[in-house]
PyMOL Python script that loads the backbone (N, CA, C, O; Angstrom):
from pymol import cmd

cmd.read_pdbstr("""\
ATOM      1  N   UNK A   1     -11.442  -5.571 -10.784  1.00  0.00           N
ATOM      2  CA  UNK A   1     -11.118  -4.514 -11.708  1.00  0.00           C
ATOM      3  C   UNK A   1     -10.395  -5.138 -12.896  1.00  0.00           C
ATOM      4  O   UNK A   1      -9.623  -6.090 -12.780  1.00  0.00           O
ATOM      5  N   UNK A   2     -10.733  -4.463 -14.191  1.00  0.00           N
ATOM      6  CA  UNK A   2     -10.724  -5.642 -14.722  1.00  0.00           C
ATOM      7  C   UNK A   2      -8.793  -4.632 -15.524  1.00  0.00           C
ATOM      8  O   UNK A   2      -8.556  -3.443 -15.309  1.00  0.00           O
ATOM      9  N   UNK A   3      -7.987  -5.429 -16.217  1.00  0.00           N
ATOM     10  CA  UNK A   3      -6.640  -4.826 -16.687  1.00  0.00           C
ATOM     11  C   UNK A   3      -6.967  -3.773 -17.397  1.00  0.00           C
ATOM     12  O   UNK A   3      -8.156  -3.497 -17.554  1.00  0.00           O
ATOM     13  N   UNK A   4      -6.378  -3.323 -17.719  1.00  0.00           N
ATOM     14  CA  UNK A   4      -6.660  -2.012 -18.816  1.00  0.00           C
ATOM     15  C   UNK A   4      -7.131  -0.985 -18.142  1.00  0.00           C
ATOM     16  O   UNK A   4      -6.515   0.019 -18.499  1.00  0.00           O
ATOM     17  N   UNK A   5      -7.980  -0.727 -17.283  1.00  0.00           N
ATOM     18  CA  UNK A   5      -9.057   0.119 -16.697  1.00  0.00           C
ATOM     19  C   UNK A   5      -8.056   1.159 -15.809  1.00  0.00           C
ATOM     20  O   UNK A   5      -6.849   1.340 -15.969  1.00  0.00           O
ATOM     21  N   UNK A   6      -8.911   1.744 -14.877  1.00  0.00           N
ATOM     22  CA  UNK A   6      -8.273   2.876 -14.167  1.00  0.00           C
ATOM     23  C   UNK A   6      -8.957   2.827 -13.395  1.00  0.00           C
ATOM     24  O   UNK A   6     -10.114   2.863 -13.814  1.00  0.00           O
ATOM     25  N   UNK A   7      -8.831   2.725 -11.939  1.00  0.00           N
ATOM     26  CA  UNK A   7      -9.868   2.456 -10.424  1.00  0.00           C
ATOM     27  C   UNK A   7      -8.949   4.195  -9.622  1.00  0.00           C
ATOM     28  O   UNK A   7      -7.813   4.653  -9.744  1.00  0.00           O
ATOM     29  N   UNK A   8     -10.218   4.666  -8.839  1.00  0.00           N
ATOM     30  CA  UNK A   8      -9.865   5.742  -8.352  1.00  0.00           C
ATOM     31  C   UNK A   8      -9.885   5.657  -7.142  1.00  0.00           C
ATOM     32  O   UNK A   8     -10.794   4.942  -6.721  1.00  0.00           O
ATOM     33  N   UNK A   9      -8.985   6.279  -6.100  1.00  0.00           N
ATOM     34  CA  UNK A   9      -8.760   6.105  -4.423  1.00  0.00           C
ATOM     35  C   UNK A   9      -9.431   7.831  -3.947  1.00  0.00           C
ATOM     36  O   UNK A   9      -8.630   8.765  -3.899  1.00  0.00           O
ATOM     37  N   UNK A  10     -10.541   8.005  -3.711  1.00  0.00           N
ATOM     38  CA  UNK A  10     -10.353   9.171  -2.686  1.00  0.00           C
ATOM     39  C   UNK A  10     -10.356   9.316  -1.649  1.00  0.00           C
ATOM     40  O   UNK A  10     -10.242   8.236  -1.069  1.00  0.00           O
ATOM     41  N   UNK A  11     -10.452  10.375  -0.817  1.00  0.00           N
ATOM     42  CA  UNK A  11      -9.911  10.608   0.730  1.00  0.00           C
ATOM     43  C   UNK A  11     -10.899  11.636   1.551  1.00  0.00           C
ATOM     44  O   UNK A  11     -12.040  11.413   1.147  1.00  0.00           O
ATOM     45  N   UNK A  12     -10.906  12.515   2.394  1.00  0.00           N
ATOM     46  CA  UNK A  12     -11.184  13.571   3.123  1.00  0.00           C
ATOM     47  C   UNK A  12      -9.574  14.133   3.124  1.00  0.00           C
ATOM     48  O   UNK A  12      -8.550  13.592   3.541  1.00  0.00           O
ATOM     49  N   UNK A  13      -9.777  15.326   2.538  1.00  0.00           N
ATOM     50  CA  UNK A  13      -8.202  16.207   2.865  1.00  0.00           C
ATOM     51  C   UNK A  13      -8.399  16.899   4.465  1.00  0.00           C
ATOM     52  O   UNK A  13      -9.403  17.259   5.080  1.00  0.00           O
ATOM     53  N   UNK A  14      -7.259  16.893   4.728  1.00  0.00           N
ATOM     54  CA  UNK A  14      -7.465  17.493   6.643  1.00  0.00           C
ATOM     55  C   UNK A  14      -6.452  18.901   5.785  1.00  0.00           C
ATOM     56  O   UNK A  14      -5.403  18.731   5.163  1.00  0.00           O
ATOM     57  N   UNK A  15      -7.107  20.108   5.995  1.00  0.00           N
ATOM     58  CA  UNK A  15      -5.889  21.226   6.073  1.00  0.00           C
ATOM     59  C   UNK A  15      -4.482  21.008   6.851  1.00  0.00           C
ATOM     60  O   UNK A  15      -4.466  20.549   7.993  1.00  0.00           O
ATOM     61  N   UNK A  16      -3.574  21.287   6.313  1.00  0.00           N
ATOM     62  CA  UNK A  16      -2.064  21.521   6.751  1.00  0.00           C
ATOM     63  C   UNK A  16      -1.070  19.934   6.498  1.00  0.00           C
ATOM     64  O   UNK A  16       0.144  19.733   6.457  1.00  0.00           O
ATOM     65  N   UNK A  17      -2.064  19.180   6.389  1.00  0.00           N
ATOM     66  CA  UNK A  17      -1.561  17.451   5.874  1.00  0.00           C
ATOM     67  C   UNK A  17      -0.852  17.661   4.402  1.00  0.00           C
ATOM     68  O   UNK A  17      -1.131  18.560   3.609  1.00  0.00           O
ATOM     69  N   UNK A  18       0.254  16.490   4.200  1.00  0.00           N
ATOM     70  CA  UNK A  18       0.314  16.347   2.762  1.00  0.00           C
ATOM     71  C   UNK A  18       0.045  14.406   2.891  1.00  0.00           C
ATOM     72  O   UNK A  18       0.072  13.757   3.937  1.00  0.00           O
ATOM     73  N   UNK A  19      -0.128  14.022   1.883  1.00  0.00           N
ATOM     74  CA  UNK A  19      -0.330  12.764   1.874  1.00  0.00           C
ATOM     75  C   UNK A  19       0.601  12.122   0.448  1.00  0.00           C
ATOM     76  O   UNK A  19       0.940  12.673  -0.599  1.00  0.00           O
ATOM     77  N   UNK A  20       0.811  10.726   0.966  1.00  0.00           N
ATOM     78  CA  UNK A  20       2.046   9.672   0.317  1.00  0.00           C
ATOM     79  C   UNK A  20       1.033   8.719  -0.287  1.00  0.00           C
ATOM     80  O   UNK A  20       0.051   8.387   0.377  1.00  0.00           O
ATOM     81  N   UNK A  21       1.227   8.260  -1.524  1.00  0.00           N
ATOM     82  CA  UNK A  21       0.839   7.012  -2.007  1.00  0.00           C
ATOM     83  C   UNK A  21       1.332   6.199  -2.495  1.00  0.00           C
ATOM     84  O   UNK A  21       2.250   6.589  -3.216  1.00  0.00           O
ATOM     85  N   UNK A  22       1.139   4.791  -2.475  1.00  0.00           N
ATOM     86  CA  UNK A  22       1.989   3.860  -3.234  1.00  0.00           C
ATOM     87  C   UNK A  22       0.649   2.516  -3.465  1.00  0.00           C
ATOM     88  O   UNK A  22      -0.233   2.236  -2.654  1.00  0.00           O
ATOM     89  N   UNK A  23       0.858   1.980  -4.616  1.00  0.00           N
ATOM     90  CA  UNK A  23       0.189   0.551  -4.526  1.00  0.00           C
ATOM     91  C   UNK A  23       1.293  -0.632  -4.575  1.00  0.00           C
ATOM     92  O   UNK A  23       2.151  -0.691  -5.455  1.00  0.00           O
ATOM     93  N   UNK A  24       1.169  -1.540  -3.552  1.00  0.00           N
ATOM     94  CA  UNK A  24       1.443  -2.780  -3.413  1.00  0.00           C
ATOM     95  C   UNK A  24       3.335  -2.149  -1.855  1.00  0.00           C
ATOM     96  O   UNK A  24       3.274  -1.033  -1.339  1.00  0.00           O
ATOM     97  N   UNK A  25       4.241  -2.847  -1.607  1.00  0.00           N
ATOM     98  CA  UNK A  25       5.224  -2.746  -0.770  1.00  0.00           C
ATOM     99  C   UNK A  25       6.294  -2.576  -1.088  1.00  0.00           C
ATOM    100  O   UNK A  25       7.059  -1.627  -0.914  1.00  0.00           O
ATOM    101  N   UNK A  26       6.467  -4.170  -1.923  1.00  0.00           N
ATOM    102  CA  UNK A  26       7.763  -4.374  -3.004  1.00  0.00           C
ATOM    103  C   UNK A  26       7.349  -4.996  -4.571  1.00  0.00           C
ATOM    104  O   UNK A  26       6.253  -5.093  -5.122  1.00  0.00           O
ATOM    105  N   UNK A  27       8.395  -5.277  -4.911  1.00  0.00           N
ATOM    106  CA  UNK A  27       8.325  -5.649  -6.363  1.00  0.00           C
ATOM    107  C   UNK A  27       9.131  -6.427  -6.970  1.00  0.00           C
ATOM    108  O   UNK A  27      10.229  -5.872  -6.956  1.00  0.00           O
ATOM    109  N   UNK A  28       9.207  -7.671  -7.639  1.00  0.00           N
ATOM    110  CA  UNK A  28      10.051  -8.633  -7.865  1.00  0.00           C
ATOM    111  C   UNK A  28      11.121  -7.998  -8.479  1.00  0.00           C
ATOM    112  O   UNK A  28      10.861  -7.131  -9.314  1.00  0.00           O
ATOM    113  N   UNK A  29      12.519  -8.323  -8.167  1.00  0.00           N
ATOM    114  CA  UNK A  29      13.358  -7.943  -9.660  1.00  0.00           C
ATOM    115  C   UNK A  29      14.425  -8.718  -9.824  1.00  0.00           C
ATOM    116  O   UNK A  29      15.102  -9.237  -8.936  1.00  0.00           O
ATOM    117  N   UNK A  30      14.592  -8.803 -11.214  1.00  0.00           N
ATOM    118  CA  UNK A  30      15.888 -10.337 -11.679  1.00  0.00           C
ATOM    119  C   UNK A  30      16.738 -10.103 -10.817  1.00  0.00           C
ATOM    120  O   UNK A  30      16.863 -11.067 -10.061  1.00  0.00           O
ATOM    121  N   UNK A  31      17.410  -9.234 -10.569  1.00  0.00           N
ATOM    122  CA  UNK A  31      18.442  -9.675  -9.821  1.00  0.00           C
ATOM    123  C   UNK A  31      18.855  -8.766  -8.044  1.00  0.00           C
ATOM    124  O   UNK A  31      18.801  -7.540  -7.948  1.00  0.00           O
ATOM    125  N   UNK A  32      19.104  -9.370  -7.257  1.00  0.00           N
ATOM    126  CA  UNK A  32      18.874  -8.804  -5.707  1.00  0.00           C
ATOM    127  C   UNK A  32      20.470  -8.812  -5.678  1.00  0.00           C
ATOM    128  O   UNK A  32      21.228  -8.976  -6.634  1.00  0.00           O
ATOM    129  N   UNK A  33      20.764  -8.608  -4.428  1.00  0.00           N
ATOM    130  CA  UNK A  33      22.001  -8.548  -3.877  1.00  0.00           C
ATOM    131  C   UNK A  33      22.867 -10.196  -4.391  1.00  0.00           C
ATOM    132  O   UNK A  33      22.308 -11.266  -4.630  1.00  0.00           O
ATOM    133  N   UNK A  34      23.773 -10.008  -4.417  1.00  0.00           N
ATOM    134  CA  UNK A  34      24.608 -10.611  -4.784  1.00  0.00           C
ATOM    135  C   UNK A  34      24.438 -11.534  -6.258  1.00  0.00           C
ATOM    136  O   UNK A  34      25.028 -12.586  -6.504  1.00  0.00           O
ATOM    137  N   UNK A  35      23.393 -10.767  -7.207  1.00  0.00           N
ATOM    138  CA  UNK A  35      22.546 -11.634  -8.203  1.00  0.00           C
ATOM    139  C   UNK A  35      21.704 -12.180  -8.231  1.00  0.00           C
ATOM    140  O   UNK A  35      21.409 -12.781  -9.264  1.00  0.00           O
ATOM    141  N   UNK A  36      20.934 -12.233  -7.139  1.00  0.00           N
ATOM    142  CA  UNK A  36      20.280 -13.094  -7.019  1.00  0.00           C
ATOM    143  C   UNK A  36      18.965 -12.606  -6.906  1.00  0.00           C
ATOM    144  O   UNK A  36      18.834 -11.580  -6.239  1.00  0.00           O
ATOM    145  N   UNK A  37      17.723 -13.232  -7.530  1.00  0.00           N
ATOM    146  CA  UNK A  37      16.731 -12.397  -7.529  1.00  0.00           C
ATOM    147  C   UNK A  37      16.117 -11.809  -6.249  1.00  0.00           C
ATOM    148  O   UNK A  37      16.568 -12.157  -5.158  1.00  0.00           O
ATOM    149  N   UNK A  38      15.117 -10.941  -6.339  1.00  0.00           N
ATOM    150  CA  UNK A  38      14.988 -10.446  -5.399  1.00  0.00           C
ATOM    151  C   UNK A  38      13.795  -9.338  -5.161  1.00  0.00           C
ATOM    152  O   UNK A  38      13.108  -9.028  -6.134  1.00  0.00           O
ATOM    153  N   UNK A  39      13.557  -8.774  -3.956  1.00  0.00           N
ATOM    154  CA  UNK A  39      12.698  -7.653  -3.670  1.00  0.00           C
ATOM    155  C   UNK A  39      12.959  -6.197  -3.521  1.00  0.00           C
ATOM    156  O   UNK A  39      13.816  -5.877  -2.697  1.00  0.00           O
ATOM    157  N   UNK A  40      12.304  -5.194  -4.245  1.00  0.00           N
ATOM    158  CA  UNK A  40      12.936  -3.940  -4.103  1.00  0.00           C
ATOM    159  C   UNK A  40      11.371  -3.285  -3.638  1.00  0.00           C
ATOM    160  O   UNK A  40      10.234  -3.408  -4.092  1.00  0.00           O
ATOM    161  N   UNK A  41      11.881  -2.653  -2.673  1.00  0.00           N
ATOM    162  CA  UNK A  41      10.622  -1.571  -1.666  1.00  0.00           C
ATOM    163  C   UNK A  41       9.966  -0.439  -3.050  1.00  0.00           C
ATOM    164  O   UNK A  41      10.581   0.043  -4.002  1.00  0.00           O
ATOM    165  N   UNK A  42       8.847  -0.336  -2.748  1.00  0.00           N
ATOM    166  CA  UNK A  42       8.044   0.899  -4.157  1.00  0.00           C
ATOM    167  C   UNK A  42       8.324   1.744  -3.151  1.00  0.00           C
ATOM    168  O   UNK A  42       8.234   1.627  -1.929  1.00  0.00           O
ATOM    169  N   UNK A  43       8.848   3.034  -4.197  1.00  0.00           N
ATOM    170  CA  UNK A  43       8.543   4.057  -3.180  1.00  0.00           C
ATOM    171  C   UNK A  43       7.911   5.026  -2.968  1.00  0.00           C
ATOM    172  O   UNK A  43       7.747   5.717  -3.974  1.00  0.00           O
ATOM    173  N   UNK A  44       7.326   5.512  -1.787  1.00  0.00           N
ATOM    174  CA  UNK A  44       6.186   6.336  -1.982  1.00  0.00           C
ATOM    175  C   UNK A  44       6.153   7.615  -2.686  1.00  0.00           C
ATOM    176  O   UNK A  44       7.208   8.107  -3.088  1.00  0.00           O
ATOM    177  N   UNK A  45       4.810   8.309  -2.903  1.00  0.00           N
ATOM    178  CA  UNK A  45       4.716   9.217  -4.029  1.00  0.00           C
ATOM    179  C   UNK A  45       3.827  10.262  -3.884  1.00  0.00           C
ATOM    180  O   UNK A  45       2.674  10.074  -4.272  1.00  0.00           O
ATOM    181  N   UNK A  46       4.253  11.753  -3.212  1.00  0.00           N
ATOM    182  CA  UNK A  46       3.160  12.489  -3.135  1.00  0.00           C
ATOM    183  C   UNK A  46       2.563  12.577  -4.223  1.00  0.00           C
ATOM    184  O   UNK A  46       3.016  12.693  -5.361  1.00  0.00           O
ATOM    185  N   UNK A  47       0.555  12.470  -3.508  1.00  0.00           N
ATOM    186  CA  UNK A  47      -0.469  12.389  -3.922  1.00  0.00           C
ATOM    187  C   UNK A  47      -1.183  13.278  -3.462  1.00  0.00           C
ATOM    188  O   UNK A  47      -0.895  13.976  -2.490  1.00  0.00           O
ATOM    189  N   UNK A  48      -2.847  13.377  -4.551  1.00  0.00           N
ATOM    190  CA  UNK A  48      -3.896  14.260  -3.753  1.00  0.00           C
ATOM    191  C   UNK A  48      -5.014  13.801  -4.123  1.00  0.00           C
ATOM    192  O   UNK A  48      -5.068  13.673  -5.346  1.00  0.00           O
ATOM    193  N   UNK A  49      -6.258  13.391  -3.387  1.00  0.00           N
ATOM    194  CA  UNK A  49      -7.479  13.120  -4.073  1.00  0.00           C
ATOM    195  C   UNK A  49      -8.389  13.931  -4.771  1.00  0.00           C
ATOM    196  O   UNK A  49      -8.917  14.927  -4.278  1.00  0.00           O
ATOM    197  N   UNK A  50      -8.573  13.532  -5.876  1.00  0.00           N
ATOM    198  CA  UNK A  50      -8.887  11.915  -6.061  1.00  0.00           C
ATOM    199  C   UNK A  50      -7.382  11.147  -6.663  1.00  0.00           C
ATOM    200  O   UNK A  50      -6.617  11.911  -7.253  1.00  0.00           O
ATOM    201  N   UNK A  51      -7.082  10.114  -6.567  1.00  0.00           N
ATOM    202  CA  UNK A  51      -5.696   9.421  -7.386  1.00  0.00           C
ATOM    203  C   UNK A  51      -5.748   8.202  -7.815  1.00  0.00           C
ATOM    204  O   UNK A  51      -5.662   7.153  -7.177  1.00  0.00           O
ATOM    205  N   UNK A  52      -5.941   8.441  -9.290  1.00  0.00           N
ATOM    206  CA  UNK A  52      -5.922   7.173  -9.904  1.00  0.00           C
ATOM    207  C   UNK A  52      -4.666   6.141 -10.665  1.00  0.00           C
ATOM    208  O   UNK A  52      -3.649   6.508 -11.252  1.00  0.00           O
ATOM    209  N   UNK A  53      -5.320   4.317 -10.324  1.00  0.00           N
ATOM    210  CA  UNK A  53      -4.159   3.719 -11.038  1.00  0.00           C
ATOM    211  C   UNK A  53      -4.477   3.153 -11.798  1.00  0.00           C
ATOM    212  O   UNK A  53      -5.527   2.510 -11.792  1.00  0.00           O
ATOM    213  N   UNK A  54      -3.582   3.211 -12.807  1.00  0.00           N
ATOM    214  CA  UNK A  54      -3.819   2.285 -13.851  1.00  0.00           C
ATOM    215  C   UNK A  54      -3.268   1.290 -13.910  1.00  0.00           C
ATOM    216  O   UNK A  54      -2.066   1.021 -13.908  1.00  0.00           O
ATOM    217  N   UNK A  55      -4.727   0.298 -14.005  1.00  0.00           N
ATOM    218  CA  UNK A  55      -4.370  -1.475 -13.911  1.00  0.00           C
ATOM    219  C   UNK A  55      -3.427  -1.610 -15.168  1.00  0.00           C
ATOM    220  O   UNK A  55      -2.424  -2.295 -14.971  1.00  0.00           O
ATOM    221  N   UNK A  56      -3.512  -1.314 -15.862  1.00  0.00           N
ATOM    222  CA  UNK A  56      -2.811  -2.393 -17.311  1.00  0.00           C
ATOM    223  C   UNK A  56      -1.354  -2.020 -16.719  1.00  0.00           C
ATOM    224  O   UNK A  56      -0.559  -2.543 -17.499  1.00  0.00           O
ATOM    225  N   UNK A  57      -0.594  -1.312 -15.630  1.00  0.00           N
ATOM    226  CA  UNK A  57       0.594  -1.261 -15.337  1.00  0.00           C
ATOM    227  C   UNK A  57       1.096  -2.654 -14.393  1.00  0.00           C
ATOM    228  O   UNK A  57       2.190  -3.135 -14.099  1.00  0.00           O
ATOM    229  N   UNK A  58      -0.052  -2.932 -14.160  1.00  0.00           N
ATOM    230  CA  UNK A  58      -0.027  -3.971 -12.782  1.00  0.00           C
ATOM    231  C   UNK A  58      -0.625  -5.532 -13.317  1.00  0.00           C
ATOM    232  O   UNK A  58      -1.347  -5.723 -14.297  1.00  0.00           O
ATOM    233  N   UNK A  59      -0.082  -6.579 -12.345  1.00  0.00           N
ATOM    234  CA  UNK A  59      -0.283  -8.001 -12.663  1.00  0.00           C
ATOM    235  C   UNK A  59      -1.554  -7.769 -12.336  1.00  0.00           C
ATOM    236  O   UNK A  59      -2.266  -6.961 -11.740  1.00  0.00           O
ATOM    237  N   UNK A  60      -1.593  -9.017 -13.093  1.00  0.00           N
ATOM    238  CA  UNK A  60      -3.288  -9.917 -12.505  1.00  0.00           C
ATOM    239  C   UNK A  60      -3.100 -10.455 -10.948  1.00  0.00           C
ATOM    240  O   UNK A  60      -2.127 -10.926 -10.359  1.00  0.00           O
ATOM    241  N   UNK A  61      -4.140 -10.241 -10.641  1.00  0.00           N
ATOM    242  CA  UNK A  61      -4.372 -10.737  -8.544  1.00  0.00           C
ATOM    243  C   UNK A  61      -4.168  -9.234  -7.965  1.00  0.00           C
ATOM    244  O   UNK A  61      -4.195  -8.086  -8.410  1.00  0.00           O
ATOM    245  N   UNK A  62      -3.897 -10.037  -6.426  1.00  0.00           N
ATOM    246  CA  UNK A  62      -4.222  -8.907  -5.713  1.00  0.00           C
ATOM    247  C   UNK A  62      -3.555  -8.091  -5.587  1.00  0.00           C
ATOM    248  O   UNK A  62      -2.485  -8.462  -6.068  1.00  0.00           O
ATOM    249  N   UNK A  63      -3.434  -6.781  -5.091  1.00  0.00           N
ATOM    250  CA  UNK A  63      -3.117  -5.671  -4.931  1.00  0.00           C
ATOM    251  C   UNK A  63      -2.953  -4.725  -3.949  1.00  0.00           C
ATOM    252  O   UNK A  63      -4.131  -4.370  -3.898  1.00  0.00           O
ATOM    253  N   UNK A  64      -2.469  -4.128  -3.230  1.00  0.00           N
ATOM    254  CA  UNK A  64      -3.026  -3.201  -2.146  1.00  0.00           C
ATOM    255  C   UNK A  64      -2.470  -1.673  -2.341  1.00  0.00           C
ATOM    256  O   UNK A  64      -1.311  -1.452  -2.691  1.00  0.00           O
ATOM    257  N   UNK A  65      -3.568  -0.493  -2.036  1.00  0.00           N
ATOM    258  CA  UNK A  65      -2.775   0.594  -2.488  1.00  0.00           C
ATOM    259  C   UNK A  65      -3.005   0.997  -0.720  1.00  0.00           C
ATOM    260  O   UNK A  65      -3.749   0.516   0.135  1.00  0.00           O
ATOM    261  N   UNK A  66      -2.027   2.050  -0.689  1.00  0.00           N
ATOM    262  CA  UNK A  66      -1.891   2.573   0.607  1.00  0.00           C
ATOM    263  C   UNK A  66      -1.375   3.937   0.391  1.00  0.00           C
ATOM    264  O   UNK A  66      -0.716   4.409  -0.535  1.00  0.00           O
ATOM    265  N   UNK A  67      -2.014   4.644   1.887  1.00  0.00           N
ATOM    266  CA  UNK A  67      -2.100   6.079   1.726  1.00  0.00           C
ATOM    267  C   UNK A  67      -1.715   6.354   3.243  1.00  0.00           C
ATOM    268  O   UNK A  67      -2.241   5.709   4.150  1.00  0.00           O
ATOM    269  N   UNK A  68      -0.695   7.424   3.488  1.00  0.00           N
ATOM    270  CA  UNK A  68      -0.059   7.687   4.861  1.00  0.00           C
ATOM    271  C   UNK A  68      -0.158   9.648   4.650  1.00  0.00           C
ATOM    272  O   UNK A  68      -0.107  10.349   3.639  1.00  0.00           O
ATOM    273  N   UNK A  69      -0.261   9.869   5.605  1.00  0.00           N
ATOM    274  CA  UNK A  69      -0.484  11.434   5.701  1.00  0.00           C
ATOM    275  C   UNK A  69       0.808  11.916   6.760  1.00  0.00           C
ATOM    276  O   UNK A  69       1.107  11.239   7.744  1.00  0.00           O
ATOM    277  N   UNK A  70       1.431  13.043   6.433  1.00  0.00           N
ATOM    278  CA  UNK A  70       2.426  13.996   6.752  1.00  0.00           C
ATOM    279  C   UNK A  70       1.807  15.221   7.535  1.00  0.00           C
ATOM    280  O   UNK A  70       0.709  15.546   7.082  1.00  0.00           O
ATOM    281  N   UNK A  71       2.134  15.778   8.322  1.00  0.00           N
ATOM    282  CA  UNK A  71       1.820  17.083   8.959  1.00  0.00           C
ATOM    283  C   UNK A  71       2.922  17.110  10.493  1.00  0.00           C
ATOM    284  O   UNK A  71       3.254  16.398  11.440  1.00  0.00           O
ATOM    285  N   UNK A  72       3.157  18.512   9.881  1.00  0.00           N
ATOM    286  CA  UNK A  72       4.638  19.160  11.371  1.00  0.00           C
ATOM    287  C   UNK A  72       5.479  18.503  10.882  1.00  0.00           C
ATOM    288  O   UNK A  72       6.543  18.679  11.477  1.00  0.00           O
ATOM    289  N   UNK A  73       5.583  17.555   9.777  1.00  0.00           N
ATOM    290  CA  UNK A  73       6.580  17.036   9.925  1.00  0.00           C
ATOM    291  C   UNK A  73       7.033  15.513  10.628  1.00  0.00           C
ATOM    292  O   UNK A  73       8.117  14.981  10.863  1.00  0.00           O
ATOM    293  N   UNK A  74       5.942  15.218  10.778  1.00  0.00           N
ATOM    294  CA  UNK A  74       5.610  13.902  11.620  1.00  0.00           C
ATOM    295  C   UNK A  74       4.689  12.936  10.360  1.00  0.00           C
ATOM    296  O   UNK A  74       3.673  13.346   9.799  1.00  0.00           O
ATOM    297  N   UNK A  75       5.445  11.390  10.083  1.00  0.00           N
ATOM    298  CA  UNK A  75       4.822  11.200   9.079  1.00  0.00           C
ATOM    299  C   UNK A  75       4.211  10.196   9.993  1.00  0.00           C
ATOM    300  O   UNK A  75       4.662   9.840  11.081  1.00  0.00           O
ATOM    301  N   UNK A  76       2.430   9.525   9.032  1.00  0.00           N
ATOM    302  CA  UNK A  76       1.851   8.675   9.781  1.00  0.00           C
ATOM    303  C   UNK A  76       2.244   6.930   9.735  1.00  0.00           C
ATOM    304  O   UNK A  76       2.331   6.206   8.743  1.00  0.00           O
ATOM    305  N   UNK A  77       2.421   6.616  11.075  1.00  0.00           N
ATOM    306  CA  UNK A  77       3.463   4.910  10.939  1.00  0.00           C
ATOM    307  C   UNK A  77       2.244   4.189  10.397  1.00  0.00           C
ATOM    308  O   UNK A  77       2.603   3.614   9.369  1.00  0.00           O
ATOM    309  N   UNK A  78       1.008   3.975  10.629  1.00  0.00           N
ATOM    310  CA  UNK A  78       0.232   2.926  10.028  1.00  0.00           C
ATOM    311  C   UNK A  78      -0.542   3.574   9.161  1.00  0.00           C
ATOM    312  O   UNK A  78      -1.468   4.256   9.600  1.00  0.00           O
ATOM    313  N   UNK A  79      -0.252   3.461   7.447  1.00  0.00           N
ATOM    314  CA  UNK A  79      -1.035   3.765   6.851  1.00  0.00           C
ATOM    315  C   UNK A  79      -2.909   3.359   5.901  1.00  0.00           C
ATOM    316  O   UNK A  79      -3.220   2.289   5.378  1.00  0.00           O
ATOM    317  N   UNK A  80      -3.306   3.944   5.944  1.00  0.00           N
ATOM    318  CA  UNK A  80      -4.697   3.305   5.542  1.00  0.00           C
ATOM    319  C   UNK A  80      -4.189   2.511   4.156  1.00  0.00           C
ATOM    320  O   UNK A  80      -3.428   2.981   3.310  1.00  0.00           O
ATOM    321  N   UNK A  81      -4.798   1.211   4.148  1.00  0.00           N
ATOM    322  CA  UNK A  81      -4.692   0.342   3.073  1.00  0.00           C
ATOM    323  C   UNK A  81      -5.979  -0.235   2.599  1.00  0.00           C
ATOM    324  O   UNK A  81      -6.834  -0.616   3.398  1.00  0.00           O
ATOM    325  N   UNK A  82      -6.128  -0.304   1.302  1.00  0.00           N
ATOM    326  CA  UNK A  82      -7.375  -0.495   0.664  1.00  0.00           C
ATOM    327  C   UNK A  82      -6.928  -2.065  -0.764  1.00  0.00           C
ATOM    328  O   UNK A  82      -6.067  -2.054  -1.644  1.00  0.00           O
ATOM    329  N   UNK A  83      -7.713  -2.924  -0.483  1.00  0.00           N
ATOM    330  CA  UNK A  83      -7.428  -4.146  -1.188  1.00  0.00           C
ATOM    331  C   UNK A  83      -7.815  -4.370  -2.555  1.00  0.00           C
ATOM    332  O   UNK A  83      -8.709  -3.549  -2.762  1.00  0.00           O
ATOM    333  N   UNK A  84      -7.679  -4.841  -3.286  1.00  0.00           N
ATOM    334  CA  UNK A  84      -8.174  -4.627  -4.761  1.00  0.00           C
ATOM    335  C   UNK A  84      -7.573  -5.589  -5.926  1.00  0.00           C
ATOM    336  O   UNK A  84      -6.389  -5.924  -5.980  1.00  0.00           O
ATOM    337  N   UNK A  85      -8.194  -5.829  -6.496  1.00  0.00           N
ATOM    338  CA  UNK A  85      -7.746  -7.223  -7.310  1.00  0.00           C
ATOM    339  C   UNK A  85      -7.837  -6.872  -8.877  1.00  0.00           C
ATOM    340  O   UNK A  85      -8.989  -6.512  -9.118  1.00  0.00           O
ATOM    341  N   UNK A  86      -7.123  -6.853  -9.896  1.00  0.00           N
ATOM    342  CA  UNK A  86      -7.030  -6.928 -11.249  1.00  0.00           C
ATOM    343  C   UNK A  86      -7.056  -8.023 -11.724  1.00  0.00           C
ATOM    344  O   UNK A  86      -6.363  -8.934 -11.269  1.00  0.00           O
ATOM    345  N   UNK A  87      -8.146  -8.221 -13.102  1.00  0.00           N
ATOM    346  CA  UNK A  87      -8.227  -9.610 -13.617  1.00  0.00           C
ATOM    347  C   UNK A  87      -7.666  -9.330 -14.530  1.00  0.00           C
ATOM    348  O   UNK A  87      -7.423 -10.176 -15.390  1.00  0.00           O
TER     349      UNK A  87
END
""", "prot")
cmd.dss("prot")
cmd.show_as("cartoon", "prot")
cmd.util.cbc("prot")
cmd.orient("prot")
């Protein structure tokens, strides 16, 4: 996919579900605990399909977006992950 562009994720909606999205885990940032650089968790983001991202927000290489579904109140521990690369 090339930067600039916009790639779309859709799904099957299940009635009574809500669903979470995020692309990639963490994210570099200058400075971590005690100054020192470091990793900060993305955090997830109710979504609905179809949901699109836009590459020109994101580095070049790989990528992963991931999608976890909610219902009762019970959220899902392994979420579906889909791989994807920006040039």
């Amino acid at each position: 996919m090339a930067k600039g562009k916009t790639i779309t994720f859709t799904w099957t909606k299940t009635a009574g579900t809500t669903y979470q999205c995020r692309v990639d885990t963490t994210v570099k940032q200058q400075k971590g605990t005690a100054g020192k650089p470091g990793k900060k968790a993305i955090p997830w983001k109710a979504c609905a399909s179809p949901y699109q991202v836009k590459t020109g927000a994101l580095k070049k290489g790989d990528h992963t977006f991931y999608l976890r579904a909610k219902r009762n109140g019970v959220t899902d521990k392994t979420p579906a992950a889909k791989k994807f690369k920006v040039k």
